[in-house]
Each structure stands twice: as C-alpha cells, then as structure tokens.
C-alpha positions in Angstrom: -13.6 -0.8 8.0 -10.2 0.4 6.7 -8.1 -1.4 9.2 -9.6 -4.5 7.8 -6.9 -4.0 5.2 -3.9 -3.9 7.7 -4.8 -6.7 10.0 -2.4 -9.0 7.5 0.5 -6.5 8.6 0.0 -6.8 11.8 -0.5 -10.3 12.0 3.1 -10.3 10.5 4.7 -8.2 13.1 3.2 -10.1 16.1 4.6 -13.4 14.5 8.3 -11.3 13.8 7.8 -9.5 17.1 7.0 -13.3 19.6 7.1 -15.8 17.6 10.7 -15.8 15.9 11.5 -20.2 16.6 8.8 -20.6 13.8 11.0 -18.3 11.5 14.2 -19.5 9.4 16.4 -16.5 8.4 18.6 -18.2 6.1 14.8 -18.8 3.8 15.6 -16.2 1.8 18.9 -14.6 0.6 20.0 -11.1 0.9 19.8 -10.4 -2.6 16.4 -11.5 -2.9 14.6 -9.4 -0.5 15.8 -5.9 -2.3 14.3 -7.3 -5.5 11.0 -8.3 -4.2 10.1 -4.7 -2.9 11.5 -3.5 -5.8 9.3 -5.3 -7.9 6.0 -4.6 -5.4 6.9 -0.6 -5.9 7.2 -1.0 -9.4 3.7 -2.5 -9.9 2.7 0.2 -7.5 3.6 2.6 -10.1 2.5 0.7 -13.2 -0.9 0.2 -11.6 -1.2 4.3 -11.2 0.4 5.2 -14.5 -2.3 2.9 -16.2 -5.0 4.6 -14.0 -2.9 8.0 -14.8 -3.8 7.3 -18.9 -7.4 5.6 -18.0 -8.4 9.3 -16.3 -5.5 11.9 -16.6 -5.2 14.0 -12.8 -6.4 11.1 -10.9 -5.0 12.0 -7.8 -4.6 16.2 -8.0 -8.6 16.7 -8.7 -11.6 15.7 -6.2 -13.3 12.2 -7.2 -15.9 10.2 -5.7 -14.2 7.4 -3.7 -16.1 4.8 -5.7 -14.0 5.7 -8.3 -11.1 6.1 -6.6 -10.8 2.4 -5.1 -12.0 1.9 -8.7 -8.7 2.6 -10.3 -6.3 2.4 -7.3 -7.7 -0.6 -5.3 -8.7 -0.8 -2.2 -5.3 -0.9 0.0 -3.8 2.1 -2.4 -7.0 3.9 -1.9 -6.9 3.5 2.1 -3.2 4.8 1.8 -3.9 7.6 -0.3 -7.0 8.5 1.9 -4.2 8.4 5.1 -2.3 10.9 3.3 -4.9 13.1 2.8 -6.3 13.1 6.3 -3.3 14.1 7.2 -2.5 17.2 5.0 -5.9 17.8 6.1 -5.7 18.1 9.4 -2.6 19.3 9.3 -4.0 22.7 7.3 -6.4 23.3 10.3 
C-alpha cells in the first residue's frame, strides 16, 4: 500500500499535465516558491536530527520498520525504503 502515499503527487501532475485553464501562474511569486521548499527540506532535516538524538544511527543500523515509520513517518519511511531497494538490487 505504499503508493497510497504518492497518489496526492500524481493527482498534481495530471491537473499540471491537462488541466492548466484551472491554474493561475501569477498565484504565487517567484520568490516564494524557493522559500517554500526550502522550508519543507529544512523540516525534513529537523524531523531526522530529532529522530537522530531520540536513537543515535537511525538510518546506518537494521531496525524493524515499525520503528522506522515510528520516527521518520510514513512518507520519509516509503522514501527511505525506495532507496534501499534500490542499493539493494543494485548489489545483486
């Protein structure tokens, strides 16, 4: 049931992709946009620093996944888990 996570992303891309009349570019400035995802990667990185000092090689040792989504959340965790599937498979 991962993709159940992404089904928001891709709902945004089909309404980008076919359904640009309902957007207004001029919504949003150009300065604003940078500072947004600047601001989502920084609590991306506050979130796993305080998971870091909660439990100290959270993401270089082996951990149950309950524990895992525990401290990362569940859309982190299914990114993380992509990664690794991918080294994975990529060492066979």
């Amino acid at each position: 049931y991962d993709f159940v996570y992404f089904i928001d992303t891709l709902v945004y891309l089909f309404i980008l992709i076919f359904k640009t009349k309902w957007l207004d570019t001029k919504a949003f400035s150009k300065k604003f946009v940078p500072v947004v995802m600047a601001a989502s990667v920084a609590l991306f990185f506050l979130n796993l620093a305080f998971a870091e000092t909660d439990r100290p090689e959270l993401l270089t040792r082996t951990f149950d996944h309950k524990y895992l989504v525990k401290y990362l959340g569940p859309y982190n965790f299914t990114v993380y888990d992509g990664v690794k599937t991918i080294e994975n498979n990529q060492q066979k």
